[in-house]
SEMI-898254 format. One record per atom (N, C-alpha, C): residue in three letters; atom name; x, y, z. Coordinates in nm, 4 decimals, m for minus. Each point is the difference from the previous one (the first is absolute). Example, Ala and Ser with C-alpha at 12.3 -4.5 7.8 and 13.67 -1.06 7.14 Angstrom:
<sites>
 residuo atomo       px       py       pz
     ALA     N   1.3190  m0.5690   0.7800
     ALA    CA  m0.0890   0.1190   0.0000
     ALA     C   0.0900   0.1200   0.0000
     SER     N  m0.0350   0.1050  m0.0720
     SER    CA   0.0820   0.1190   0.0060
     SER     C  m0.0770   0.1090   0.0730
</sites>
This chain:
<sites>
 residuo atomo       px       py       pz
     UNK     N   0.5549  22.2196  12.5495
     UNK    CA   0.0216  m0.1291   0.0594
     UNK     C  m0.0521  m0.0048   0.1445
     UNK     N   0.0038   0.0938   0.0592
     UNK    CA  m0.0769   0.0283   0.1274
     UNK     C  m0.0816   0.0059   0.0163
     UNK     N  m0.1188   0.0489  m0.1023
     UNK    CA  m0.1267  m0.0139   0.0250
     UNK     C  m0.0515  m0.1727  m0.0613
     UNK     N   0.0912  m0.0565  m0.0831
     UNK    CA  m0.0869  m0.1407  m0.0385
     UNK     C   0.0765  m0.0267   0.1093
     UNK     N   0.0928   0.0187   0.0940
     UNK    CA  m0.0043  m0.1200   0.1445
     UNK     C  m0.1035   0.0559   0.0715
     UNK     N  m0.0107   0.0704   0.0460
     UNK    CA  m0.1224   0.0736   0.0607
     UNK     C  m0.1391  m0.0855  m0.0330
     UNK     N  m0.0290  m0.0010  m0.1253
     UNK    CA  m0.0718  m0.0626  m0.0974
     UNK     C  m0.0182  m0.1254   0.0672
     UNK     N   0.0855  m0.0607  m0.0759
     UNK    CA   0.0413  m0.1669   0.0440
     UNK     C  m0.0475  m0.0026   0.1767
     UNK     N   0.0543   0.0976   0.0880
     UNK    CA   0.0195  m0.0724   0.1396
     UNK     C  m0.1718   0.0410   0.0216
     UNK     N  m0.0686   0.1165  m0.0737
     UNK    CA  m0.1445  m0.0071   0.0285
     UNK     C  m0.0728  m0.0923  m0.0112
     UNK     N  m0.0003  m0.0503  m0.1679
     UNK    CA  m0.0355  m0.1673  m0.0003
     UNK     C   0.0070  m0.1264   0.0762
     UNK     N   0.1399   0.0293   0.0332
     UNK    CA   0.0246  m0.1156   0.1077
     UNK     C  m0.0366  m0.0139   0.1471
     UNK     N   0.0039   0.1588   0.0438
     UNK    CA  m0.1101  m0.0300   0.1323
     UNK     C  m0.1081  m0.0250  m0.0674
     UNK     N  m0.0971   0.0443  m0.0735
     UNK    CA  m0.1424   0.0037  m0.0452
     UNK     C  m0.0128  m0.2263  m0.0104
     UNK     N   0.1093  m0.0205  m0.1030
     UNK    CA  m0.0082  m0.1438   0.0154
     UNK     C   0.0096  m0.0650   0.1120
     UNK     N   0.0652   0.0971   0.1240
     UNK    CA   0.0642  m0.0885   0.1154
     UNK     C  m0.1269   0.0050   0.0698
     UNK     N  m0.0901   0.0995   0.0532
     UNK    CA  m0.1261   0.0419   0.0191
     UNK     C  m0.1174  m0.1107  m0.0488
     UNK     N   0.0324  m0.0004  m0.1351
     UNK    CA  m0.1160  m0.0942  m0.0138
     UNK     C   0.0272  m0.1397   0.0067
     UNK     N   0.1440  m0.0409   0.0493
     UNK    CA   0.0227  m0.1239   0.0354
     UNK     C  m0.0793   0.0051   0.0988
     UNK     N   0.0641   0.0760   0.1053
     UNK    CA  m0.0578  m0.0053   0.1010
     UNK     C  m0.1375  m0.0325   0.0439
     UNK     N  m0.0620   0.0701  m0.0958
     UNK    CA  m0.1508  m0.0003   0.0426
     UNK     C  m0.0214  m0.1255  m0.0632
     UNK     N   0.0703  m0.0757  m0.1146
     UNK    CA  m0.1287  m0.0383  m0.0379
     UNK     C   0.0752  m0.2028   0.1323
     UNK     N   0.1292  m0.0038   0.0595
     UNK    CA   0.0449  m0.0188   0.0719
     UNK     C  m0.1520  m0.0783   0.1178
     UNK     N  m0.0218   0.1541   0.0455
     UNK    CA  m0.0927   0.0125   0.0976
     UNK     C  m0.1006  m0.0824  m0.0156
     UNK     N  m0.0635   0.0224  m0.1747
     UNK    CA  m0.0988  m0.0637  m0.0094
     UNK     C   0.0021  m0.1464  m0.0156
     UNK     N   0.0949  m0.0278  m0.0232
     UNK    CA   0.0377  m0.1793  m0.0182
     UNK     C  m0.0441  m0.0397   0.1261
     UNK     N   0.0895   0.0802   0.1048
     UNK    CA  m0.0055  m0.0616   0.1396
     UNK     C  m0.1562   0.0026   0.0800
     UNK     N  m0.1013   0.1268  m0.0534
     UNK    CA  m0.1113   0.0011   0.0515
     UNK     C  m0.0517  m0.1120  m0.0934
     UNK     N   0.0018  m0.0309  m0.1130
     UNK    CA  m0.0759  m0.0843  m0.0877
     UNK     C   0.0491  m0.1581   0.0793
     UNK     N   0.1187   0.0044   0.0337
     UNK    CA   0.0547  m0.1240   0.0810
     UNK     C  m0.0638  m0.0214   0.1310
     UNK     N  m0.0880   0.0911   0.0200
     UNK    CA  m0.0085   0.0124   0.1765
     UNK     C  m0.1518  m0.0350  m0.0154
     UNK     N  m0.0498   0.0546  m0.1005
     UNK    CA  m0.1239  m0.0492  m0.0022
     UNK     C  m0.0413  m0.1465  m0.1029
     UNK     N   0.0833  m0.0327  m0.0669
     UNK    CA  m0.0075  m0.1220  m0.0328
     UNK     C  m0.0010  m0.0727   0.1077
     UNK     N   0.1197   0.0049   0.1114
     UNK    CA   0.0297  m0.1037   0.0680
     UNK     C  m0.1534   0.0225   0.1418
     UNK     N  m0.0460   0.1135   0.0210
     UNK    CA  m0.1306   0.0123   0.0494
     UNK     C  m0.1100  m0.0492  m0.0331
     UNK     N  m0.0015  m0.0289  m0.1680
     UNK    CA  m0.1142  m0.0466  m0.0896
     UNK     C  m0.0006  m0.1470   0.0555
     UNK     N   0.1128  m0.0470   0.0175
     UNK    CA   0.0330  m0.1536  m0.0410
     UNK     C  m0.0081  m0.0230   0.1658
     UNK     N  m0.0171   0.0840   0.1382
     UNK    CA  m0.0251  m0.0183   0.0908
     UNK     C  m0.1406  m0.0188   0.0182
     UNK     N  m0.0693   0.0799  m0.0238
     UNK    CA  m0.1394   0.0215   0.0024
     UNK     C  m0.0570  m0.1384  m0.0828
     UNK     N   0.0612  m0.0754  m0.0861
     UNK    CA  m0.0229  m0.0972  m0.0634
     UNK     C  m0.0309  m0.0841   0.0820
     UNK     N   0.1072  m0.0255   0.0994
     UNK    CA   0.0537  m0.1432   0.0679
     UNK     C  m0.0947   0.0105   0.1086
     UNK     N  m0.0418   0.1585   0.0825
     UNK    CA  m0.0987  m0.0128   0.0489
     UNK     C  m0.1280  m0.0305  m0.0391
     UNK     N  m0.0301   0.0419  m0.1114
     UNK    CA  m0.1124  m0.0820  m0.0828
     UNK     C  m0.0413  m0.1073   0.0024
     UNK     N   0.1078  m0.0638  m0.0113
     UNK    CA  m0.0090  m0.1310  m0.0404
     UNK     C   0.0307  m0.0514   0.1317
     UNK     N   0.0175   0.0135   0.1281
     UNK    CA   0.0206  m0.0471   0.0828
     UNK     C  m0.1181  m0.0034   0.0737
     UNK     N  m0.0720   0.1409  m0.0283
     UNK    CA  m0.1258   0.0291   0.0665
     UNK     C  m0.0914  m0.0695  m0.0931
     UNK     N  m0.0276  m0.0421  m0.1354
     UNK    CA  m0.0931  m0.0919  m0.0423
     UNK     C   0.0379  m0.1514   0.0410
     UNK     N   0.1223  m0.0310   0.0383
     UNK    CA  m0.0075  m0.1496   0.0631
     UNK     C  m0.0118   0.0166   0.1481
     UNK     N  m0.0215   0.1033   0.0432
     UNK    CA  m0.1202   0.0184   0.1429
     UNK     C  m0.1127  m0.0316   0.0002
     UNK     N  m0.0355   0.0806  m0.1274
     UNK    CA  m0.1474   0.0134  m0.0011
     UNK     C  m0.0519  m0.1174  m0.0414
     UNK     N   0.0528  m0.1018  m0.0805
     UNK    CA   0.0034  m0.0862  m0.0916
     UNK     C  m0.0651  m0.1077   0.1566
     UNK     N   0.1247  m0.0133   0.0157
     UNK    CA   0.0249  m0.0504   0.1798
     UNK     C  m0.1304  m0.0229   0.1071
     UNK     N  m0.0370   0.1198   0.0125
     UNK    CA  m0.0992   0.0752   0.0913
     UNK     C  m0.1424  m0.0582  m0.0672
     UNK     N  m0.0238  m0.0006  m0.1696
     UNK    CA  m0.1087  m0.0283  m0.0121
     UNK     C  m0.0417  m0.1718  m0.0124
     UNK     N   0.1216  m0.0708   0.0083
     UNK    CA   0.0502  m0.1428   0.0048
     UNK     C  m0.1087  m0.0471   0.1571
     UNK     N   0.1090   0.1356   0.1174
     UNK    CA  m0.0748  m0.0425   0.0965
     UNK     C  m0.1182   0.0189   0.0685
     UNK     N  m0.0566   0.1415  m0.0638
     UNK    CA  m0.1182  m0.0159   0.0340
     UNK     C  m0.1342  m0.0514  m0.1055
     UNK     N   0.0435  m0.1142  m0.1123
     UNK    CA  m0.0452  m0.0985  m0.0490
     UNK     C  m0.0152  m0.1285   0.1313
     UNK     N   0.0631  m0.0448   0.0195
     UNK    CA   0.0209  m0.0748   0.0324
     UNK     C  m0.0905   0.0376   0.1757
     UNK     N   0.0345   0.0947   0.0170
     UNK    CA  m0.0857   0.0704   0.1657
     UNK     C  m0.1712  m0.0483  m0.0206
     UNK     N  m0.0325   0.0908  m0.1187
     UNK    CA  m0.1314  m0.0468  m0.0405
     UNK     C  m0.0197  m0.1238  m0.0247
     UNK     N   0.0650  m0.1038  m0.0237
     UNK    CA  m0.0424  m0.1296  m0.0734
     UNK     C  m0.0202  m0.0435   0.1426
     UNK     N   0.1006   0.0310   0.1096
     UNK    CA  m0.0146  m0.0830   0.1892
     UNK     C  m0.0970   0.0631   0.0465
     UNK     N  m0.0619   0.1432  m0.0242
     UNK    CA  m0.0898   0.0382  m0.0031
     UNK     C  m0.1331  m0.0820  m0.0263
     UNK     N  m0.0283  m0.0545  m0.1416
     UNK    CA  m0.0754  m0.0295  m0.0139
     UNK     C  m0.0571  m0.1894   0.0657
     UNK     N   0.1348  m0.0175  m0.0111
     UNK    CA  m0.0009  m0.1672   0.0875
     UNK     C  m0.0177  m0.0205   0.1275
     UNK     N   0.0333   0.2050   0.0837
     UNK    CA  m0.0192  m0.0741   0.1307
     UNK     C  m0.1507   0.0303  m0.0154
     UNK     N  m0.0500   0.0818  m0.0272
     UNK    CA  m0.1925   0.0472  m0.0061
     UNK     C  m0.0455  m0.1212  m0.0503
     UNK     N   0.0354  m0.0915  m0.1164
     UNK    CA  m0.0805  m0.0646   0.0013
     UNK     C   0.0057  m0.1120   0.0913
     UNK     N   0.0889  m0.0517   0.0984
     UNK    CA   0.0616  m0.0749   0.0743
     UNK     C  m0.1008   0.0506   0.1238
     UNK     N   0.0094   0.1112   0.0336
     UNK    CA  m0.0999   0.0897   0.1359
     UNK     C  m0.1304  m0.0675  m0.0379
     UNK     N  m0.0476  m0.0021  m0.1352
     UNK    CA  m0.1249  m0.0006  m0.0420
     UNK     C  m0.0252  m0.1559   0.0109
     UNK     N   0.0841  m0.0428  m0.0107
     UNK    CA  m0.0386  m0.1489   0.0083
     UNK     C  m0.0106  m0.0580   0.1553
     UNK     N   0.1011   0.0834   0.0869
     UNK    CA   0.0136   0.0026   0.1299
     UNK     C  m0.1940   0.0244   0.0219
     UNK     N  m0.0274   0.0746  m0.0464
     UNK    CA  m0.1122   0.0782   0.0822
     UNK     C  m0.1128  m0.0830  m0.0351
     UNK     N  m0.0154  m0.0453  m0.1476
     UNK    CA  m0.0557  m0.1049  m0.0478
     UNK     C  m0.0547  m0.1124   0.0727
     UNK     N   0.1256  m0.0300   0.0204
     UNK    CA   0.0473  m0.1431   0.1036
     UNK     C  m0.0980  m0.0013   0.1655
     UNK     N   0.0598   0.1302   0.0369
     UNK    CA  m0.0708   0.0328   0.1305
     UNK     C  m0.1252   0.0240  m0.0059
     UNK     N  m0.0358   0.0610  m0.0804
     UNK    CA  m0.1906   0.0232  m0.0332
     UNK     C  m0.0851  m0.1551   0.0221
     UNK     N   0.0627  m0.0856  m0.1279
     UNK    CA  m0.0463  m0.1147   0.0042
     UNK     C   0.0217  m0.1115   0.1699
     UNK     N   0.0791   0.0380   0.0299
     UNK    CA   0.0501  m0.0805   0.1338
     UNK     C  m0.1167   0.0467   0.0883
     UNK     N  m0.0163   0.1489   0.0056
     UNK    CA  m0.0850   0.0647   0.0707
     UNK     C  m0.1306  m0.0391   0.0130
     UNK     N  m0.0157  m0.0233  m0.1556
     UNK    CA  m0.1546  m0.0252  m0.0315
     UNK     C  m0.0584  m0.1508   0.0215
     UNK     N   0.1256  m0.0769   0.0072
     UNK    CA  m0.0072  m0.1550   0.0395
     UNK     C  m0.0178   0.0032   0.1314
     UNK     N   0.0534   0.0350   0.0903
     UNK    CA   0.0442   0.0408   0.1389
     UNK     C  m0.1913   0.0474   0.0610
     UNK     N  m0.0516   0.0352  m0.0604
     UNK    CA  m0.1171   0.1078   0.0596
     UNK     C  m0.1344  m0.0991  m0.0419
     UNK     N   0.0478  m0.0849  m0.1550
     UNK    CA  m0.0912  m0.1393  m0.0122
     UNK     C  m0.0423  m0.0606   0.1090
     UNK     N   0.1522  m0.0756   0.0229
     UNK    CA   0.0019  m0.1014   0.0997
     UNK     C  m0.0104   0.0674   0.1370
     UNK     N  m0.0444   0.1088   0.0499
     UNK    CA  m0.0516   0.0743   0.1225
     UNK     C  m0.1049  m0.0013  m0.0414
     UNK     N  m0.0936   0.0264  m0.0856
     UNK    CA  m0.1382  m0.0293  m0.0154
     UNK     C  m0.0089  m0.1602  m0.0265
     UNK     N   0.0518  m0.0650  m0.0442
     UNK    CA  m0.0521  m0.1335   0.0378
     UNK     C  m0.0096  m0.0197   0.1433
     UNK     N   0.1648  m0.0120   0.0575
     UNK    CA  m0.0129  m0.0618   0.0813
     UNK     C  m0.1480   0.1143   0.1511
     UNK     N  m0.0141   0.1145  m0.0414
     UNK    CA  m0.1164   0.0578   0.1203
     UNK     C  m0.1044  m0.0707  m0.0282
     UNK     N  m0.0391  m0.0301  m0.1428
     UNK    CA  m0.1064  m0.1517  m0.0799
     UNK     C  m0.0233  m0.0881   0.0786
     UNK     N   0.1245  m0.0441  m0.0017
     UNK    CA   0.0096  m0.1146   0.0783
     UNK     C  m0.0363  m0.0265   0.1494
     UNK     N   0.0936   0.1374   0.0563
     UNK    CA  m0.0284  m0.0053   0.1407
     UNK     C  m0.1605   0.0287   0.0694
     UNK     N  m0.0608   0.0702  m0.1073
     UNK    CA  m0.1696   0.0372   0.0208
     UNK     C  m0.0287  m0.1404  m0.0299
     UNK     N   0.0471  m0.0996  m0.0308
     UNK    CA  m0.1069  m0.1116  m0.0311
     UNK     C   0.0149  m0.0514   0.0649
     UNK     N   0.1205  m0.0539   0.0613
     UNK    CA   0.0256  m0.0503   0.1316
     UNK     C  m0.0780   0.0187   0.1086
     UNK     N  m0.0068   0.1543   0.0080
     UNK    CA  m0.0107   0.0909   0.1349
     UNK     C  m0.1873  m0.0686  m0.0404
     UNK     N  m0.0385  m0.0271  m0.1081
     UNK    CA  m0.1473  m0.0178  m0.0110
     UNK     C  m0.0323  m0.1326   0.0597
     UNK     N   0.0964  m0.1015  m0.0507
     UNK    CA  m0.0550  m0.1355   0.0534
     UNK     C   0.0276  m0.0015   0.0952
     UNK     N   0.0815   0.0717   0.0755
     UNK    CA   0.0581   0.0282   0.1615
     UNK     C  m0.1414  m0.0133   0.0804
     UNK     N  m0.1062   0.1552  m0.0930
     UNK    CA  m0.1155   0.0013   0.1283
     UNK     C  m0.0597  m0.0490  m0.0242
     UNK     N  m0.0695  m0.0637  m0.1078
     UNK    CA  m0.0974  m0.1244  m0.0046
     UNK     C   0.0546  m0.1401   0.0319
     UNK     N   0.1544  m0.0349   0.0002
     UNK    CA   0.0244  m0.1252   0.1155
     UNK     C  m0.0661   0.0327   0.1441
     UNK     N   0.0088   0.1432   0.0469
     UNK    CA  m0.0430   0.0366   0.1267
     UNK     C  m0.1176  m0.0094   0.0049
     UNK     N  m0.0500   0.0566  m0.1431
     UNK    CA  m0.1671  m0.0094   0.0569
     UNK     C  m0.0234  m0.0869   0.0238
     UNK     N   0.0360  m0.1519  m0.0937
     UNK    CA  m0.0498  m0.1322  m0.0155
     UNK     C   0.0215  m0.0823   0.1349
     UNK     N   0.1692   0.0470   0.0745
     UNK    CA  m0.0227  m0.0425   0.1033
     UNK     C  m0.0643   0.0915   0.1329
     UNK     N  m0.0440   0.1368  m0.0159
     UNK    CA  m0.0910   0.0099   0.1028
     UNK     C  m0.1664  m0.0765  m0.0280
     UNK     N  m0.0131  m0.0022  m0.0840
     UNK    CA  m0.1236  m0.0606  m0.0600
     UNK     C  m0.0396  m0.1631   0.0709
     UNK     N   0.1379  m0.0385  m0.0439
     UNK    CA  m0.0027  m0.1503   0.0823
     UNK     C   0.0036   0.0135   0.0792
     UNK     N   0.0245   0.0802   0.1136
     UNK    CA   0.0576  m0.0037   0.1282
     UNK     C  m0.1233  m0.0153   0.0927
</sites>
């Protein structure tokens, strides 16, 4: 009778033992579930960053592209102004040489008369 308690109490640490352990493993399997399901939320927190981020630099490029063409029209604008601007300076030096012409033949005409 002493050796089946003996018996018995071997089993029962051996069972108490592998409570234990397997105990342990619940709690590591718990620890990394609840890690899994962290790493998730960062996931998913970091793709509605990224999500985010590529929203705004959509949108960077699109002001991007409106202000260049906006510059371009700026520059456009000024070219042509420029080129109007440099016309009407050659007319009007046109002009002033023709002037400046009948200027000296009024002179001649009146030193002539004179």
């Amino acid at each position: 009778r002493v050796a089946i308690t003996a018996g018995n109490q071997t089993h029962e640490d051996k069972n108490a033992s592998l409570q234990n352990e397997l105990d342990i493993f619940k709690r590591r399997l718990g620890d990394m579930e609840s890690e899994i399901e962290d790493y998730q939320t960062l996931n998913a927190d970091n793709n509605d960053v990224l999500k985010s981020q590529k929203q705004l630099l959509r949108r960077r490029e699109e002001e991007l592209v409106e202000l260049r063409r906006e510059y371009q029209d700026r520059v456009d604008r000024q070219e042509e102004a420029t080129a109007s601007v440099r016309k009407q300076a050659v007319r009007s030096s046109s002009e002033i040489e023709d002037v400046q012409e009948q200027l000296r033949k009024l002179r001649e005409k009146m030193e002539t008369e004179k």
